[in-house]
C-alpha positions as CSV (number, residue, x, y, z in Angstrom):
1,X,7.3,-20.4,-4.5
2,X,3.4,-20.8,-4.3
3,X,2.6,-17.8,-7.4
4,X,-0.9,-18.3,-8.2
5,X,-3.8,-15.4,-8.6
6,X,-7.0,-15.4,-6.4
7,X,-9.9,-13.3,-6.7
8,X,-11.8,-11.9,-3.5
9,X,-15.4,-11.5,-2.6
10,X,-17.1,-7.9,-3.2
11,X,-19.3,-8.2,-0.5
12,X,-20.5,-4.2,-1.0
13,X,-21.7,-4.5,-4.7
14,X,-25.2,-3.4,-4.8
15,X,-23.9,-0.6,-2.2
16,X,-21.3,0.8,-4.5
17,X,-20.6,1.5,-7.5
18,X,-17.0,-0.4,-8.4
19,X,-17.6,-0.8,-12.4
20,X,-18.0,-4.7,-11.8
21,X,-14.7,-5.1,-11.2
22,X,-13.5,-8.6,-9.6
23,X,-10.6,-7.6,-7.4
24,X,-7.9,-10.1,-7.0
25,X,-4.3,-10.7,-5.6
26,X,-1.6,-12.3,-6.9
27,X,0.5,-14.4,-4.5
28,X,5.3,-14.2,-3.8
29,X,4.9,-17.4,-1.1
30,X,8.6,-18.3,-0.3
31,X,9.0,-22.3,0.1
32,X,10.4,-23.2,3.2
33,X,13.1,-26.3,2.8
34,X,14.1,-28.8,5.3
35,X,17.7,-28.0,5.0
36,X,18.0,-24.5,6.3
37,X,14.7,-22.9,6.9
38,X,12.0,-26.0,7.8
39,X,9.3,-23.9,9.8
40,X,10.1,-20.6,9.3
41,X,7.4,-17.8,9.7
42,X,8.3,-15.1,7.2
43,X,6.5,-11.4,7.8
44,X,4.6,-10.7,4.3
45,X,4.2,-7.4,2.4
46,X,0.6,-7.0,0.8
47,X,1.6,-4.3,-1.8
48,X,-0.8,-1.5,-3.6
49,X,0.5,-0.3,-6.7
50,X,-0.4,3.4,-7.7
51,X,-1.8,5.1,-10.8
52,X,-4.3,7.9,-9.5
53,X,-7.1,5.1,-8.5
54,X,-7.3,5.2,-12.5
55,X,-5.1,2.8,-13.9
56,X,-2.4,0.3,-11.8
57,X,1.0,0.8,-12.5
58,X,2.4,-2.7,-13.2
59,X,6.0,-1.5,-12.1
60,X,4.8,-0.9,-8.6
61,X,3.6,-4.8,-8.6
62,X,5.9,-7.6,-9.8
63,X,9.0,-6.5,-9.9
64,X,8.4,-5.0,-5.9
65,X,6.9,-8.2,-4.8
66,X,10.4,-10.5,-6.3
67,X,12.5,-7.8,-4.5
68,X,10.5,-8.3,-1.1
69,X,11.2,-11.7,-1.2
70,X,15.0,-11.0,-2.3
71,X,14.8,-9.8,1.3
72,X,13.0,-12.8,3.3
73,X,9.2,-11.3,3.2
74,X,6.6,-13.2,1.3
75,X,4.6,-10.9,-1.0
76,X,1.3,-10.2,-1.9
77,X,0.2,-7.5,-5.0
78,X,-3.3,-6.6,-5.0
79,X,-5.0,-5.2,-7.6
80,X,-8.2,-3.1,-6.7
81,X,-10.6,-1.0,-8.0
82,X,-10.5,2.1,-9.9
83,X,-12.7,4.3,-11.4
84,X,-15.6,4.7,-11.9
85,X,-16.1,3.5,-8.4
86,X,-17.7,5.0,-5.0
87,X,-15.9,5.0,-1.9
88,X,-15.0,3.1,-0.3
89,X,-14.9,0.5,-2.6
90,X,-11.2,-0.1,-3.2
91,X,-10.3,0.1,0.7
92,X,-12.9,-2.4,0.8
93,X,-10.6,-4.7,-1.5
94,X,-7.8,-3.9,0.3
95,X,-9.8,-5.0,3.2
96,X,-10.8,-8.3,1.6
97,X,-6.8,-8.9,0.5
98,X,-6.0,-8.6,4.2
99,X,-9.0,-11.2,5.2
100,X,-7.1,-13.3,2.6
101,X,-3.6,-13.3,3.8
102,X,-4.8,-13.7,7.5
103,X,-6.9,-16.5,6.7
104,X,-3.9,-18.5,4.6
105,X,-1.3,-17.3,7.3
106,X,-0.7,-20.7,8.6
107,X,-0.9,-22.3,5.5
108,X,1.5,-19.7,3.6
109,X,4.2,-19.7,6.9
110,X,3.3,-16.0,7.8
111,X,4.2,-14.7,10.7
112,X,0.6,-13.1,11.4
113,X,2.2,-10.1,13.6
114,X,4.3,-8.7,10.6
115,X,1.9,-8.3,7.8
116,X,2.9,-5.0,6.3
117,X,0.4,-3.1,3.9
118,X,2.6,-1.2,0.9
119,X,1.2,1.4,-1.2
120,X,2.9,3.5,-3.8
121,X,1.2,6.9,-4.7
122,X,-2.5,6.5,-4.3
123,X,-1.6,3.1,-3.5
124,X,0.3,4.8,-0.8
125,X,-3.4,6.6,-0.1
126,X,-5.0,3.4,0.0
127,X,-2.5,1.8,2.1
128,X,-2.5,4.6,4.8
129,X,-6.2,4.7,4.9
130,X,-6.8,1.3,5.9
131,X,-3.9,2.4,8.9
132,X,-6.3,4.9,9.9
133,X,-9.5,2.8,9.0
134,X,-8.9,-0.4,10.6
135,X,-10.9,0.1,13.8
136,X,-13.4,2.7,12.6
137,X,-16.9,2.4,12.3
138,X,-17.1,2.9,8.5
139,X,-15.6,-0.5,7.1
140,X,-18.3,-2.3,9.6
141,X,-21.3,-1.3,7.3
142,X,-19.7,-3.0,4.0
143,X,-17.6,-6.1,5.9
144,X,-17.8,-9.0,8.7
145,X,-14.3,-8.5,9.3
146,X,-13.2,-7.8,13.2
147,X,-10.8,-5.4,13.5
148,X,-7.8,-7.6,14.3
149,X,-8.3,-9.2,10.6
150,X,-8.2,-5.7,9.4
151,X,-5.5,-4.0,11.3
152,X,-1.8,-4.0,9.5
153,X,1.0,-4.4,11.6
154,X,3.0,-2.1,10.0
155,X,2.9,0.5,6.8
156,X,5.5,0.6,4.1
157,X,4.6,4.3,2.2
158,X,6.7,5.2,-1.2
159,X,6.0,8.9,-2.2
160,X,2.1,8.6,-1.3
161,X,-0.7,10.6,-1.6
162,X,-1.9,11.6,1.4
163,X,-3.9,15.3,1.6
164,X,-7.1,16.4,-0.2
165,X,-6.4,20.1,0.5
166,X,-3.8,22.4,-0.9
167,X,-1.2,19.8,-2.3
168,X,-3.2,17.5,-3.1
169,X,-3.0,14.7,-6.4
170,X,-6.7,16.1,-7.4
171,X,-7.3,13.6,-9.6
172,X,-6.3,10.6,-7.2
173,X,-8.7,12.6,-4.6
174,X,-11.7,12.7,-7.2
175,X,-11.3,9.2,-8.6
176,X,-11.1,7.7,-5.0
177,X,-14.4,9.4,-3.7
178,X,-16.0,9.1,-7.2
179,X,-19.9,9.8,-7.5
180,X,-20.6,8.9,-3.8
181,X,-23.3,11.4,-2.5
182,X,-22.4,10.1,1.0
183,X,-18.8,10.8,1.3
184,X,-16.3,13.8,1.0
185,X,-12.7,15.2,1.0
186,X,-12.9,15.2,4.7
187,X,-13.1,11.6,4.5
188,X,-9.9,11.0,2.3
189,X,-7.9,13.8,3.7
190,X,-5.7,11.0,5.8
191,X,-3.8,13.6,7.9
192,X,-6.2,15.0,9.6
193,X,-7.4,10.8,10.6
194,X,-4.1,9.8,12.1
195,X,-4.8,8.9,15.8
196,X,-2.9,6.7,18.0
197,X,-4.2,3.5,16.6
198,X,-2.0,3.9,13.4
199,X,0.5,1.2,12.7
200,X,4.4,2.1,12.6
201,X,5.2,3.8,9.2
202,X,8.1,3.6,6.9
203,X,7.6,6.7,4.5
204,X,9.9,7.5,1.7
205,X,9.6,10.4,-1.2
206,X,11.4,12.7,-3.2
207,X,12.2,16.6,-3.1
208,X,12.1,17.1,-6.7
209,X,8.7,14.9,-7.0
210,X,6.6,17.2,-8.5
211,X,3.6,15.0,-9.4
212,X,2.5,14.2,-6.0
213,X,5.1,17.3,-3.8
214,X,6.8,16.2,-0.8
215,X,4.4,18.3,1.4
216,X,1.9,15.1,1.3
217,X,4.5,12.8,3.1
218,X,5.3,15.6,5.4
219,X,1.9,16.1,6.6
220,X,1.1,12.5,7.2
221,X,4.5,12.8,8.9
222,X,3.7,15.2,11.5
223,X,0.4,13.8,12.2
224,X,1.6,10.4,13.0
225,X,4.7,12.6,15.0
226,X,1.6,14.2,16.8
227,X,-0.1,11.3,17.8
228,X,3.4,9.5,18.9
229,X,2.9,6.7,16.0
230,X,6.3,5.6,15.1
231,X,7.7,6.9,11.7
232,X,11.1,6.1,10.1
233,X,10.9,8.7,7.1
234,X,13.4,9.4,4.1
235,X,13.3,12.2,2.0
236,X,15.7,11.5,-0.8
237,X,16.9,15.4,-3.0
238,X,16.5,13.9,-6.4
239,X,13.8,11.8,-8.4
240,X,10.5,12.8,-10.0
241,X,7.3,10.7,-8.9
242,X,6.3,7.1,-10.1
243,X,10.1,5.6,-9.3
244,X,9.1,2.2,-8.1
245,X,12.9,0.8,-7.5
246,X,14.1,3.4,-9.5
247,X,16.1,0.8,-11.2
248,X,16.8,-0.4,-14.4
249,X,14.2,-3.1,-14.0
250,X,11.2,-0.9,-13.3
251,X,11.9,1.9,-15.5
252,X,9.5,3.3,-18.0
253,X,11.5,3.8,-21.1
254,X,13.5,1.0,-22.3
255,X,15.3,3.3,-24.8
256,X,18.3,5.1,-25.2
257,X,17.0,7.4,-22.3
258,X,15.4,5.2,-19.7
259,X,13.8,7.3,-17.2
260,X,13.4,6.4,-13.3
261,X,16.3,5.5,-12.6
262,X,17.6,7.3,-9.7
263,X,20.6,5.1,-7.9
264,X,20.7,7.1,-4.4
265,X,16.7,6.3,-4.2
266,X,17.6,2.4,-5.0
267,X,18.5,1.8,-1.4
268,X,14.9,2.4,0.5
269,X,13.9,-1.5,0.2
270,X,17.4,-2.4,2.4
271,X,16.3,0.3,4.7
272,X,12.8,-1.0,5.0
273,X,13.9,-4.4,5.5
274,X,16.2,-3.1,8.5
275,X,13.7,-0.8,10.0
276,X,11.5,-3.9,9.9
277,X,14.4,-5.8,12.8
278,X,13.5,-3.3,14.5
279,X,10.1,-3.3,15.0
């Protein structure tokens, strides 16, 4: 496995505000052996762990990335940045990370037509803005990137945030747009940005969530539904927010209570990984 950690450019510093923060990936590159798999293009996962663009929630990283690769796709985490920022700096990373991976495709044995962007919470929000960013005008005044660089093939969504209006996260909304004078809600409200151009989703949530409510997923939903974007989209009855796995290994209390573990949720990487044959 190549497992190493690479920083990226920030080609918009002295345009935004990003704290001075050096975004960087960290790399889950499968070996290919002559034996069994000499060759072998593998699709890759560039992941986006959550935390309310204030903090990144190292359970939504690691331990996501091993089980991707569990199921044949290399993996990528990227950690971008958070406040106090303008937007849209952290897209902008996210933008960089999938300059990265394109660029190291043949190098890393990706298959460059199955490089899915994962997000998780405002990572979700981050994820599904660069599926409804990738050919629009604003990312050409920050990057050099064409939009083919920039365009994921697919989007992998675990209970995201999505709306800036009545359900929305309001902090992941505030610390995302930050103290830019030039930008507002209308730009980070992602449902009302879906057109035809956005990649095929995989969406999962929770019922019960009641950090980030079910209504976000919905809405991006039934735009992408609208605009005849293919959506597989689970909706599993029990779990709070923040589950990750929602397995023993990415559980937030290693007590005699461990919380977020929910076993009917455990199955949504399989189902990923077979929506994925289908695509």
């Amino acid at each position: 496995m190549l497992h190493e950690t690479i920083e990226l450019p920030v080609n918009y510093r002295g345009k935004l505000e990003n704290n001075n923060f050096v975004p960087y990936i960290k790399t889950y590159i499968l070996d290919n052996f002559e034996e069994f798999s000499e060759g072998r293009k593998r699709p890759l996962v560039l992941i986006c762990p959550g935390g309310a663009y204030e903090m990144l929630s190292t359970r939504e990283g690691e331990a996501v990335a091993l089980k991707m690769n569990s199921l044949g796709f290399h993996a990528v985490t990227l950690w971008y940045s958070l406040k106090p920022m303008e937007f849209p700096a952290s897209l902008l990373d996210l933008c960089e990370a999938m300059n990265c991976v394109r660029s190291h495709a043949e190098e890393w044995n990706v298959d460059p037509d199955r490089i899915i962007v994962a997000g998780f919470s405002a990572g979700g929000h981050l994820a599904a803005s660069l599926g409804v960013y990738w050919n629009r005008e604003l990312l050409k005044e920050y990057i050099p990137y064409s939009k083919e660089v920039l365009k994921p093939n697919a989007l992998l969504l675990s209970y995201p945030v999505i709306t800036a209006s009545e359900f929305a996260h309001k902090g992941s909304i505030e610390n995302v747009l930050g103290c830019t004078k030039k930008y507002s809600v209308k730009d980070v409200q992602l449902e009302e940005l879906v057109t035809e151009n956005v990649p095929p989703v995989f969406m999962w949530h929770t019922y019960e969530d009641g950090c980030v409510p079910l209504e976000n997923s919905m809405l991006f939903a039934q735009a992408c539904r609208k605009n005849n974007v293919p959506v597989e989209y689970h909706v599993f009855r029990r779990g709070g927010h923040g589950l990750s796995l929602a397995t023993k290994e990415t559980t937030w209390n290693n007590g005699t209570n461990p919380a977020g573990i929910q076993k009917e949720c455990q199955i949504w990487p399989e189902l990923f990984a077979a929506w994925m044959e289908t695509l």
